[in-house]
DOVEX-332224 format. One line per field, with one value per residue: x, y, z of N, C-alpha, C, O in turn; residue in one letter; residue number from 0. Coordinates in pm, whole numbers, always signed. Each point is the difference from the previous one (the first is absolute). Example, Ala and Ser with C-alpha at 12.3 -4.5 7.8 and 13.67 -1.06 7.14 Angstrom:
2
n.x	(+1319; -139);
n.y	(-569; +107);
n.z	(+780; -138);
ca.x	(-89; +82);
ca.y	(+119; +119);
ca.z	(+0; +6);
c.x	(+90; -77);
c.y	(+120; +109);
c.z	(+0; +73);
o.x	(+104; +51);
o.y	(-2; +111);
o.z	(+66; +17);
vogu	(A; S);
torpa	(0; 1);
END
This chain:
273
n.x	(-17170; -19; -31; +49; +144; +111; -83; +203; +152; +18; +49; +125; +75; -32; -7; +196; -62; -64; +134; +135; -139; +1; +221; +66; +202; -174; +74; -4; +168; +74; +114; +193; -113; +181; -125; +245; +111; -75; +85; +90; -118; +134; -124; +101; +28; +92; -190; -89; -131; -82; +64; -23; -92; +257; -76; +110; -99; +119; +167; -32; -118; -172; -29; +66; -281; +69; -245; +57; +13; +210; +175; +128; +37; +114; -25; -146; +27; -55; -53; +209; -88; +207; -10; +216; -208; +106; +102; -226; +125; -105; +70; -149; +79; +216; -201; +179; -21; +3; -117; +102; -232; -188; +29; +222; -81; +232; -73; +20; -165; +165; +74; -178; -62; +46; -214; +137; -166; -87; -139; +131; -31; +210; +29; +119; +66; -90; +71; +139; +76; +159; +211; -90; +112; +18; -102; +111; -10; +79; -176; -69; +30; -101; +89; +109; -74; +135; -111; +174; -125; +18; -289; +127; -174; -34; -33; -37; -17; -144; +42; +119; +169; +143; +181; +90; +129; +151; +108; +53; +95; -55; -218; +48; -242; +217; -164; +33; -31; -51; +112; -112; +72; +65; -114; +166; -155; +202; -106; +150; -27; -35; -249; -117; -4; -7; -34; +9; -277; +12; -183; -28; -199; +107; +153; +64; -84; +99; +57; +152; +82; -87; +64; +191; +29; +202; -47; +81; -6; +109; +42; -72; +148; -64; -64; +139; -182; +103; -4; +3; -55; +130; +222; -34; +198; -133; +20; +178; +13; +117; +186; +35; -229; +69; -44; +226; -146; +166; -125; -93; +174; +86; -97; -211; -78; -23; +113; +120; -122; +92; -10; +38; +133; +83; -198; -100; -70; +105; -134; +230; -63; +160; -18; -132; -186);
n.y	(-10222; -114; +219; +105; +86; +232; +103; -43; +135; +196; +69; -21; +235; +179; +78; +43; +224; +198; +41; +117; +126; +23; +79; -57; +87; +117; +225; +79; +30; +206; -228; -88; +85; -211; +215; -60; +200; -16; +52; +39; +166; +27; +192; +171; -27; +199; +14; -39; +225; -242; -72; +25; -147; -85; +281; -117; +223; -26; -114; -205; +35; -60; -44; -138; -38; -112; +41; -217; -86; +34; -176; -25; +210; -230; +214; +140; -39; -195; +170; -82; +150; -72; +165; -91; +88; +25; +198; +38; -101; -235; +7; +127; +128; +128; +99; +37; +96; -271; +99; -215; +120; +25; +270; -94; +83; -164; +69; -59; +24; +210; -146; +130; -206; +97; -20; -33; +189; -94; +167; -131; -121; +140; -13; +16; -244; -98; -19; -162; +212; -142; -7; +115; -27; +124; +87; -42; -8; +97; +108; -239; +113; +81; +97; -239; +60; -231; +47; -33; -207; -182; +22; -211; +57; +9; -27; +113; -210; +144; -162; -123; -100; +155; -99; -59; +155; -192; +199; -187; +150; +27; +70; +138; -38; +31; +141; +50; +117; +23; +23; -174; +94; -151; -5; -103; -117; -38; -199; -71; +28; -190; -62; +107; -35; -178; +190; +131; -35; +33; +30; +165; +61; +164; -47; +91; -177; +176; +199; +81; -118; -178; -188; +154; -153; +33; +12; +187; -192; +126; -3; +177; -56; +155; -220; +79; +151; -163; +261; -209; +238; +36; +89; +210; -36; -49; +112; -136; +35; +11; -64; +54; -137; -101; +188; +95; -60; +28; +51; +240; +24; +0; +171; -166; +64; -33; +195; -127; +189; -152; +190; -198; -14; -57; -105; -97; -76; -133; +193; +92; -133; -107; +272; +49; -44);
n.z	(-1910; -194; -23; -205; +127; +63; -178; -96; +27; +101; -244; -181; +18; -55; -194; -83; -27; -199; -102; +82; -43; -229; +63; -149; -94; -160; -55; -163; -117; +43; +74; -89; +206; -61; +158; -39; -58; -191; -182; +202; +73; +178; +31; -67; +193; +83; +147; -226; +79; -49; +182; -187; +97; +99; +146; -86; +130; -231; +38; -5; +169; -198; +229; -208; +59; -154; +22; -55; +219; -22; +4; +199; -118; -2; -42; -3; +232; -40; +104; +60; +101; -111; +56; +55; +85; -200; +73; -42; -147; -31; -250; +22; -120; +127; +70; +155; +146; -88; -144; -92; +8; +196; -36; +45; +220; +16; +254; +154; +230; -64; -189; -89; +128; -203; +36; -190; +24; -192; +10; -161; +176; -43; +227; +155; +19; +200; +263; +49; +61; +53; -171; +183; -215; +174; -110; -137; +221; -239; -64; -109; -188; +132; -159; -9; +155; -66; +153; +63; +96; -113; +107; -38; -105; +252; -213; +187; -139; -6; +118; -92; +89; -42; -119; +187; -123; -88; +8; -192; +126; -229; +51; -92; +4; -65; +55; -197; +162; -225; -183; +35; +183; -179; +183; -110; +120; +56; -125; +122; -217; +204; -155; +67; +237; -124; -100; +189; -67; +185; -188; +207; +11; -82; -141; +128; -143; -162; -61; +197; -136; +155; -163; -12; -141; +179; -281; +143; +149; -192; +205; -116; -115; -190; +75; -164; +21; -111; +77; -9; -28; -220; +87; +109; +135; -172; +185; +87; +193; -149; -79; +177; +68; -178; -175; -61; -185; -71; +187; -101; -126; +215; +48; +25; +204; -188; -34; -45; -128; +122; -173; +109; -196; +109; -12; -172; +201; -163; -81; +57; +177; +75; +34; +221; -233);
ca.x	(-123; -88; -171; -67; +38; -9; -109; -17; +75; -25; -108; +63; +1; -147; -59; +60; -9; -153; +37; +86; -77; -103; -3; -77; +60; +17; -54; -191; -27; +55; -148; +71; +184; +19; +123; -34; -40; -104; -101; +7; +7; +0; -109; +12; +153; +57; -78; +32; -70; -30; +167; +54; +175; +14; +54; +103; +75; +134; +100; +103; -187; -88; -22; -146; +23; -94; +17; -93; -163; +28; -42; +92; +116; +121; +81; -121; -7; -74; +93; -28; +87; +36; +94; +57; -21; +53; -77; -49; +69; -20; -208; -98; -7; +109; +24; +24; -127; -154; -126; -140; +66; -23; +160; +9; +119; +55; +99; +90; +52; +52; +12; -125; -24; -142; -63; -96; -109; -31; -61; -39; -131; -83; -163; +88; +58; -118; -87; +76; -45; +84; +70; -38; +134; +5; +97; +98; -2; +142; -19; +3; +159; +78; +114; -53; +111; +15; +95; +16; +16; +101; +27; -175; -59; -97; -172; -93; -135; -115; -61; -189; -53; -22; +103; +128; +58; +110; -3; +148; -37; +172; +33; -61; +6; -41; -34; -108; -146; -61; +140; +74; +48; -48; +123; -39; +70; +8; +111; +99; -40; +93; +78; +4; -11; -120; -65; -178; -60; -129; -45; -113; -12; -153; -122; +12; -127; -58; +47; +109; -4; +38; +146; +46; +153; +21; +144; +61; +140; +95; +29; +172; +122; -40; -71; -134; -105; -176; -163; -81; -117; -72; +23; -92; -38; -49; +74; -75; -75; -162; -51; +16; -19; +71; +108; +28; +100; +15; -46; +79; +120; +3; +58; -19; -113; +9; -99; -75; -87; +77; -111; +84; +18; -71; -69; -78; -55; -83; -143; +3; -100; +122; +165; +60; -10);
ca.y	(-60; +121; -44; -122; -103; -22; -18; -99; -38; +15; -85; -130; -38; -54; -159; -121; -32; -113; -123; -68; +14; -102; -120; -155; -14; +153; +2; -21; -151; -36; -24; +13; -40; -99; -49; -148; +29; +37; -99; -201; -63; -150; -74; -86; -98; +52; -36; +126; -42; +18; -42; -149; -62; +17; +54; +72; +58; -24; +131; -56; +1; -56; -97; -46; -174; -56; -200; +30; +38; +174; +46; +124; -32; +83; -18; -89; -109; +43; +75; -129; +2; +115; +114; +158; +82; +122; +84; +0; +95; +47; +38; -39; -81; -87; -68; -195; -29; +47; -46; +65; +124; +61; -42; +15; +61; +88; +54; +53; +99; +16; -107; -72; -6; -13; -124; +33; -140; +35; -55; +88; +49; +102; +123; +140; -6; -7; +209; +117; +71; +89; +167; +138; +55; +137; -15; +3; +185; +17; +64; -90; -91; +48; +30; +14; -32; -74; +54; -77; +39; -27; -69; -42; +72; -87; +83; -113; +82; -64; -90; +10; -110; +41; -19; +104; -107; +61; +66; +111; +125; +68; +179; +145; +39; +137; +22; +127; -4; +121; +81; -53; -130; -67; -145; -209; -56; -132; -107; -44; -134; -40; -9; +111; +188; +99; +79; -66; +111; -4; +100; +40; +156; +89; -99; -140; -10; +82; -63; -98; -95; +102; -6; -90; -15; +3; -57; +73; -44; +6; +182; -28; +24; +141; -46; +40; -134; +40; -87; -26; -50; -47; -156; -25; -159; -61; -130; -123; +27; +109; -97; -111; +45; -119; +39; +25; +123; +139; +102; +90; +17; +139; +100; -56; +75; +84; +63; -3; -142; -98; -62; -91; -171; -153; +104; -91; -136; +48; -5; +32; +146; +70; -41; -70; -141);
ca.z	(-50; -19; +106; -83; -17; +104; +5; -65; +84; +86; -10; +24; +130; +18; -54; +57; +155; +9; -93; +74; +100; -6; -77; +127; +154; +71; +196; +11; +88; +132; +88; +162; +82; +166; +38; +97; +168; +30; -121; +28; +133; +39; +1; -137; -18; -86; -123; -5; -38; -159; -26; +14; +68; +111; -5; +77; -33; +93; -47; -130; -71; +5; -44; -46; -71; -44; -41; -145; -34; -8; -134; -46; -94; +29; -135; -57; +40; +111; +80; +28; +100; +86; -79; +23; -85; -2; -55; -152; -60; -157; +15; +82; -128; +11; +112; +13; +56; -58; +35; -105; -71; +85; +79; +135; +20; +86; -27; +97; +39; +127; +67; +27; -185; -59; -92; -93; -153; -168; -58; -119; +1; +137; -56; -15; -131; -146; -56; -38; -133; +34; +118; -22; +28; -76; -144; +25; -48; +33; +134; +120; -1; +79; +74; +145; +66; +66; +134; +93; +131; +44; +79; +19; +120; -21; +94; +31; -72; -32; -128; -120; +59; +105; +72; -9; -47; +22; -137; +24; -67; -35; -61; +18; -165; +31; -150; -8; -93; +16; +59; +90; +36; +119; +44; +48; +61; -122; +9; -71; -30; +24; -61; -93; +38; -32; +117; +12; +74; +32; +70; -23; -72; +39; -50; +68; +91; -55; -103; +15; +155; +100; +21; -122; -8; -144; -39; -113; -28; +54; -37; -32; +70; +97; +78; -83; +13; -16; +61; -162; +106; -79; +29; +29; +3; +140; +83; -5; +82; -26; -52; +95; +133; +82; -7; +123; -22; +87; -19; -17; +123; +77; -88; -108; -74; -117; +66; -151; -46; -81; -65; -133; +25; +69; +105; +40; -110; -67; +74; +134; +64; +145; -5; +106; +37);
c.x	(-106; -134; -59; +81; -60; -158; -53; +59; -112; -191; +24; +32; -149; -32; +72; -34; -131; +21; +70; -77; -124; +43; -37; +39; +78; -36; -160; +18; +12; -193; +31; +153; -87; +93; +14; -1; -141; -93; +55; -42; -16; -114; -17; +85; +50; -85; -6; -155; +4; +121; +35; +128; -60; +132; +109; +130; +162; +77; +42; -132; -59; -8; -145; +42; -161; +5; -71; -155; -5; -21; +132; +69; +155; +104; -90; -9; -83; +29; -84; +116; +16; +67; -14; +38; +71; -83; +26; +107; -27; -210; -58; -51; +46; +0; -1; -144; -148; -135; -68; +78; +124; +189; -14; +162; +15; +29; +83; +7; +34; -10; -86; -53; -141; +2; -114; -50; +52; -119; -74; -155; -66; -105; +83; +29; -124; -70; +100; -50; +120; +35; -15; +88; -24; +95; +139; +60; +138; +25; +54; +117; +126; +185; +24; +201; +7; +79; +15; +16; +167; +53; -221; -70; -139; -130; -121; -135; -131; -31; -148; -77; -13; +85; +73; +135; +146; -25; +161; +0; +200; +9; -128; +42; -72; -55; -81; -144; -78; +67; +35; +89; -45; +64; -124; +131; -7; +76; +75; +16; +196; +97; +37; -27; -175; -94; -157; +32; -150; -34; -133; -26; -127; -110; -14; -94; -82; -22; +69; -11; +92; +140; +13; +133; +47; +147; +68; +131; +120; +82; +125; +87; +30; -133; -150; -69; -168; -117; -109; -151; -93; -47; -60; -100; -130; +15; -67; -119; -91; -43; -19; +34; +102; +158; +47; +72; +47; -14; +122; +44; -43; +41; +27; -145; +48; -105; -56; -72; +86; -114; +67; -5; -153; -81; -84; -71; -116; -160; +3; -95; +47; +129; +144; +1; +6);
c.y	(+109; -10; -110; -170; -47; -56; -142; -144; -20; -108; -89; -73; -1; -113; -75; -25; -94; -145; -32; +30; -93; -123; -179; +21; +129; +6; -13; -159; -54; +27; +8; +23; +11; -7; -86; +17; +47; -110; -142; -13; -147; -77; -50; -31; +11; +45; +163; +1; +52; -24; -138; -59; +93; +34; +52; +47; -2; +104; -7; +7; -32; -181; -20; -104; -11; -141; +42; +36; +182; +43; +111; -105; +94; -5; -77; -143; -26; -55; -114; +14; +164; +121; +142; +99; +169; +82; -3; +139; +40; +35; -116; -138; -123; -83; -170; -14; +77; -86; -3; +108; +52; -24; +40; +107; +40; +115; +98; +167; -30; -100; -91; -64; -50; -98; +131; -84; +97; -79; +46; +4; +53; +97; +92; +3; -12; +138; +114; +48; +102; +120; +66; +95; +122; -4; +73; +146; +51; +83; -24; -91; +89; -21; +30; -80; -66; +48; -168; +48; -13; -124; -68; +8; -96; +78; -103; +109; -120; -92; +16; -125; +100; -15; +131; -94; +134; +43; +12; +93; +27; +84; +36; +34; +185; +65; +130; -13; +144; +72; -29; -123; -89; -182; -70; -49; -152; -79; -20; -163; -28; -72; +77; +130; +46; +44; -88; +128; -46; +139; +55; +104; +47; -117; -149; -3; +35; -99; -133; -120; +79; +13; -40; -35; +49; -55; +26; -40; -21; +114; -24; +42; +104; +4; +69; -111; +125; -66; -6; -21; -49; -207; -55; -129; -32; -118; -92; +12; +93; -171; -123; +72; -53; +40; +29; +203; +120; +119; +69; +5; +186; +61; -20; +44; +108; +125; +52; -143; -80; -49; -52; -152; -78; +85; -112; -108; +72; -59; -48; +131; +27; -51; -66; -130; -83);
c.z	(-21; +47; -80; +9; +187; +26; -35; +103; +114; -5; -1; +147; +93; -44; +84; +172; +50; -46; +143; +142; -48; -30; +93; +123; +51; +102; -51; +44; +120; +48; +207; +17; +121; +49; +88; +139; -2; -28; +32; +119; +13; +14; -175; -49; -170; -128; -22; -74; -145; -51; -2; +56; +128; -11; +135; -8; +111; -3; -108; -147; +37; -34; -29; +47; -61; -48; -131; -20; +70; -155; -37; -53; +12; -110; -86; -13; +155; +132; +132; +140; +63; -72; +64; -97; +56; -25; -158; -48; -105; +32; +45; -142; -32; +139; -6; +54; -38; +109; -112; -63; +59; +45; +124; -73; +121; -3; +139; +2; +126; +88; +13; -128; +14; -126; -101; -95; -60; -45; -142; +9; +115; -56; -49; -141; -111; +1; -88; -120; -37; +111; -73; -13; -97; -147; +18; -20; +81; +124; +138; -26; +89; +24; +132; +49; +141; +94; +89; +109; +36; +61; -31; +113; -28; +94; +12; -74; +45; -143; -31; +96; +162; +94; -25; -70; +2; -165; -10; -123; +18; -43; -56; -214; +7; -160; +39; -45; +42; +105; +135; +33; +42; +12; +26; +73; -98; +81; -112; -26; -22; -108; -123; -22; -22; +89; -11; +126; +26; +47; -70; -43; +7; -92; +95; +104; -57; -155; -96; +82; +128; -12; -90; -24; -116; +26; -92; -60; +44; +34; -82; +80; +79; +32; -106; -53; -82; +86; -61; +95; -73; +18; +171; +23; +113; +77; -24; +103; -109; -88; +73; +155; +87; +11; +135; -42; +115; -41; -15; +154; +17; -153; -153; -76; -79; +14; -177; -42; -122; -62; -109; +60; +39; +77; +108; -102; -70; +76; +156; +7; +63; -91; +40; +63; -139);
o.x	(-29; -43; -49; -48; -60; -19; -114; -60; -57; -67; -49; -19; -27; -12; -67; +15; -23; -81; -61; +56; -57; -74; -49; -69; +95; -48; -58; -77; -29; -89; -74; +97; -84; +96; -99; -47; -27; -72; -21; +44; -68; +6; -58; +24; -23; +49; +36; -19; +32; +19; +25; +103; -105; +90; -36; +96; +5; -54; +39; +23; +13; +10; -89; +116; -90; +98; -51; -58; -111; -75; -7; +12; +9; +55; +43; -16; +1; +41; -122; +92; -74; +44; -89; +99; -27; -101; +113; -25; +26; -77; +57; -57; -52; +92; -74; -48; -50; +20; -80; +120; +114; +53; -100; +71; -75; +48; +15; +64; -42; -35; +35; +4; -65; +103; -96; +42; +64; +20; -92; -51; -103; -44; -31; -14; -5; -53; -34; -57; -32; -61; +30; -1; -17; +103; -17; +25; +23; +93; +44; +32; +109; +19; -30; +81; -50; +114; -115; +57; +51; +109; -104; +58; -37; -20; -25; -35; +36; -31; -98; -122; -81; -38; -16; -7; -12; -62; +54; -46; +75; +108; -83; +107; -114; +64; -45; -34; -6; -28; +78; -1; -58; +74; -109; +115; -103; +77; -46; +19; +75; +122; +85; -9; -51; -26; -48; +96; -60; +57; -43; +110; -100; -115; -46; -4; -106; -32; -32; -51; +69; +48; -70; +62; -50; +68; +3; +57; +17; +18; +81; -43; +41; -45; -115; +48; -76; -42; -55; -31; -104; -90; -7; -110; +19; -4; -112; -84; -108; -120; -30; +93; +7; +80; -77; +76; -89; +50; +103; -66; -54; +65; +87; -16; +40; -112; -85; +20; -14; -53; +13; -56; -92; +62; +19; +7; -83; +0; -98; -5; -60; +48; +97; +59; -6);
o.y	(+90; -110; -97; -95; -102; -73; -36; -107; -109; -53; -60; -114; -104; -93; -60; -103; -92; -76; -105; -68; -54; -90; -2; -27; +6; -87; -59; -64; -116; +84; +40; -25; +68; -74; -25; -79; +33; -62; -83; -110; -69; -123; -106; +0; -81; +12; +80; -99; +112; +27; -62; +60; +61; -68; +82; -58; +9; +109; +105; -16; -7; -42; +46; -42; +56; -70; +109; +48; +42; +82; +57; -120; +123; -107; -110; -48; +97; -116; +1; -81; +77; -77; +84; +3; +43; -48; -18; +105; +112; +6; -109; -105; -97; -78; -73; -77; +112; -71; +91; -1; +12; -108; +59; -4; +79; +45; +92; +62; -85; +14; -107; +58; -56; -25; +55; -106; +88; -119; +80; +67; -31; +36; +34; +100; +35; +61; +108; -74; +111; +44; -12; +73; -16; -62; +62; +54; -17; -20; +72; -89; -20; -65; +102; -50; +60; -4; -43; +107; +87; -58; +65; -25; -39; +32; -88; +114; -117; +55; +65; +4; -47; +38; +74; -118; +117; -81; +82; -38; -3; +27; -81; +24; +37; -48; +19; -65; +41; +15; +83; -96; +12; -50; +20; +34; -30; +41; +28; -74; +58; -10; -45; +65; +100; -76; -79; +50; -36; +51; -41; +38; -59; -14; -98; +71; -53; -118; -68; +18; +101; +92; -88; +75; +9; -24; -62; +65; -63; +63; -90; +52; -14; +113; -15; -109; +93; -116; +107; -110; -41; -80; -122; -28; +12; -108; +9; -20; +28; -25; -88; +75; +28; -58; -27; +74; +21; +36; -59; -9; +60; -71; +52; -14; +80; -45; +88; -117; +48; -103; +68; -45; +29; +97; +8; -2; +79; -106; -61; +99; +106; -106; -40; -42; -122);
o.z	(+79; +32; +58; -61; +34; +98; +31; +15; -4; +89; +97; +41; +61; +80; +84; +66; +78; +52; +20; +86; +95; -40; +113; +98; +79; +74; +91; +71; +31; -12; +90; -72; +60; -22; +69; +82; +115; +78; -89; +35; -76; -8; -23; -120; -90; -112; +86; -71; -39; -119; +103; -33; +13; -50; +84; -50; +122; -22; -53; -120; +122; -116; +71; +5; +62; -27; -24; -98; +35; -53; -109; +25; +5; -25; -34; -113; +76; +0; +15; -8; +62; -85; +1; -73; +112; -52; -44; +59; -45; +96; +5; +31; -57; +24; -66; -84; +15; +99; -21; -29; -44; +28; +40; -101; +57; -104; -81; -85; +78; +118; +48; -108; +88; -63; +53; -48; +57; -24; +12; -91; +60; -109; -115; -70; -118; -93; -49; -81; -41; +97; -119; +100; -121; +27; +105; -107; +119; +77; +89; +79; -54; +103; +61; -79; +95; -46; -9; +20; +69; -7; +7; +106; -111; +118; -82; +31; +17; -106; +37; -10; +80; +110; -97; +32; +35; -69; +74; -108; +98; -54; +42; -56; +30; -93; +113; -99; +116; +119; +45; -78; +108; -84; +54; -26; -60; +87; -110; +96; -79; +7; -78; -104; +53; +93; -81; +59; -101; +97; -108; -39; +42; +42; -59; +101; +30; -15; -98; +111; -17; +66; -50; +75; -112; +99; -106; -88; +104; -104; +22; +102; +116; -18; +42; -30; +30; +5; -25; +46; +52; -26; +14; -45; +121; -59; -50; -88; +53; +12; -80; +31; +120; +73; +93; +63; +83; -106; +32; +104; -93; -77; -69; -121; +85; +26; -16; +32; -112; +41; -101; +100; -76; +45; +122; -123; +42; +64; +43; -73; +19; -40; -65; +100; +1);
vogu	(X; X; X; X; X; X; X; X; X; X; X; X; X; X; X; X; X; X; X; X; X; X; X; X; X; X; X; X; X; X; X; X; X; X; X; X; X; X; X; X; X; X; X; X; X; X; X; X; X; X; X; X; X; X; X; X; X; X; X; X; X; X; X; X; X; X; X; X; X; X; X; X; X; X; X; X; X; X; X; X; X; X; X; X; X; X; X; X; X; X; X; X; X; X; X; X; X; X; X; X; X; X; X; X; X; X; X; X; X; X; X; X; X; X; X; X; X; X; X; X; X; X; X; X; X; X; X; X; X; X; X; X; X; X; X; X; X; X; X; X; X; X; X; X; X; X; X; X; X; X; X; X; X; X; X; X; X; X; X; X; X; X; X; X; X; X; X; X; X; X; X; X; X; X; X; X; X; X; X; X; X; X; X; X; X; X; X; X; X; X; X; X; X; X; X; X; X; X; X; X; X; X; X; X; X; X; X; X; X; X; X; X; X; X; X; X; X; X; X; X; X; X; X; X; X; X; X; X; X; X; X; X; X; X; X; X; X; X; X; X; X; X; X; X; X; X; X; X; X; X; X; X; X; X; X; X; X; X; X; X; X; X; X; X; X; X; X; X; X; X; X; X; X);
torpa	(0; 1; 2; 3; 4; 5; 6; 7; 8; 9; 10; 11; 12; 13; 14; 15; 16; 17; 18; 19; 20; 21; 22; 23; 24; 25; 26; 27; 28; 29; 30; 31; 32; 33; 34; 35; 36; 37; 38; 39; 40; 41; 42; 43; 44; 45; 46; 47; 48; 49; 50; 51; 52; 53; 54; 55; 56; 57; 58; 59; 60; 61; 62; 63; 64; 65; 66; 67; 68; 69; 70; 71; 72; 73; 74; 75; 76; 77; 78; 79; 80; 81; 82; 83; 84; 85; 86; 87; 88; 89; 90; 91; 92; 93; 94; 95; 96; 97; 98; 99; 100; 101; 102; 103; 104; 105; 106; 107; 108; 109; 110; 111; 112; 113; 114; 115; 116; 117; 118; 119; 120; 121; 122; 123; 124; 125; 126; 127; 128; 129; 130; 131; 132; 133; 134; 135; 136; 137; 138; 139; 140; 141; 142; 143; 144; 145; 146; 147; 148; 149; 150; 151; 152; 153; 154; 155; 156; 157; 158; 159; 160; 161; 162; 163; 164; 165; 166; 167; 168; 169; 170; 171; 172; 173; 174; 175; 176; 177; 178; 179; 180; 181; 182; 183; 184; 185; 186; 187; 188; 189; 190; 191; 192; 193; 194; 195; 196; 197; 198; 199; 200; 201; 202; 203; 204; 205; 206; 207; 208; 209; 210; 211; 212; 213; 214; 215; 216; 217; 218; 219; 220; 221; 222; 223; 224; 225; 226; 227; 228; 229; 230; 231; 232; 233; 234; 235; 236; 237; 238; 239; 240; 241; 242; 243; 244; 245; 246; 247; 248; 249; 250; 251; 252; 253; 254; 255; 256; 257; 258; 259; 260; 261; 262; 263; 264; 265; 266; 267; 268; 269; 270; 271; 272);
END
């Protein structure tokens, strides 16, 4: 691909992210997560606040019950008893359970589940003015190579909510930049190999929001993979407080400034919020 096509491409891909981060039920819409060991004590007998129905959590999911004057709706019909609910697999768009606009989505970490809104008229979604993403410069498209651990390895990192959480990480994306070496540690997406990386760089905090992701794909077969820092994702957490993202795992800060991709919201005054 030549730099003029690569350039074109890579805009397109911009447009589409803003278009899918603003759209009714992007993360700017996420207004909460409840979780039910925290957010039901018994003194409100399953009540969750600003949540409609009554919530409790089993092994098998979440049971709702609501009567009609809640007002939720299930498979868009309204929701008059009881329904055991799974964690949400598809978008937040597609969820069986509404309020009004407003969706509910299950959803399940490390065993614990939480109750989310979507709401298309959050503050987040009516301030947005766009991402702030440097233009697309070849510099930063990198030849880089997938090594596997061998074996999945799980590190306990800090979330964006302030918990410590399990990270599984399957190898290590190795690439050069300004004549050195250097590694991300990556997960491996179970159904289809593709890498994700959460990490930080001399612009982060600075410039950049404090962390950013990335998602370079699939490695081919002798494990080569372009690292495209042009692509440079910011987590769900720089657009919604409610996210649970994880911070860069040990040996994931980059000791160069990754000035490409996605940097921060567009008219943020701190980069890091």
């Amino acid at each position: 691909m030549s730099d003029d096509e690569a350039t074109t491409a890579w805009r397109r891909w911009h447009e589409q992210r803003v278009a899918t981060v603003s759209a009714p039920y992007g993360p700017l819409a996420l207004t909460g997560t409840h979780w039910l060991s925290e957010s039901v004590p018994e003194d409100l007998e399953g009540r969750i606040p600003a949540v409609p129905g009554r919530w409790r959590a089993g092994a098998d999911g979440v049971l709702v019950s609501a009567c009609a004057e809640d007002g939720l709706e299930l498979d868009g019909k309204p929701l008059d008893g009881e329904a055991l609910l799974a964690a949400d697999a598809g978008r937040p768009a597609d969820s069986r359970l509404a309020a009004g606009e407003v969706r509910l989505v299950v959803i399940r970490r490390e065993g614990e589940w939480a109750v989310r809104t979507y709401d298309p008229g959050s503050a987040a979604r009516r301030a947005f003015r766009g991402i702030e993403a440097t233009p697309y410069d070849p510099a930063f498209a990198l030849p880089g190579r997938f090594r596997p651990y061998g074996e999945d390895r799980t590190v306990q990192v800090e979330n964006a909510d302030g918990r410590a959480r399990g990270l599984g990480l399957g190898g290590e994306l190795l690439f050069e930049y300004g004549g050195a070496r250097h590694a991300l540690h990556v997960a491996v997406d179970a159904d289809d190999g593709s890498l994700w990386a959460v990490f930080a760089d001399a612009t982060s905090g600075d410039s950049s929001y404090r962390f950013r992701f990335l998602r370079p794909g699939t490695p081919g077969p002798d494990g080569g993979i372009t690292v495209d820092l042009n692509r440079a994702l910011l987590p769900p957490c720089a657009f919604a407080d409610h996210f649970i993202c994880p911070f860069p795992p040990p040996g994931n800060t980059l000791p160069f400034a990754a000035a490409a991709g996605e940097r921060r919201l567009k008219g943020a005054l701190v980069a890091g919020n």
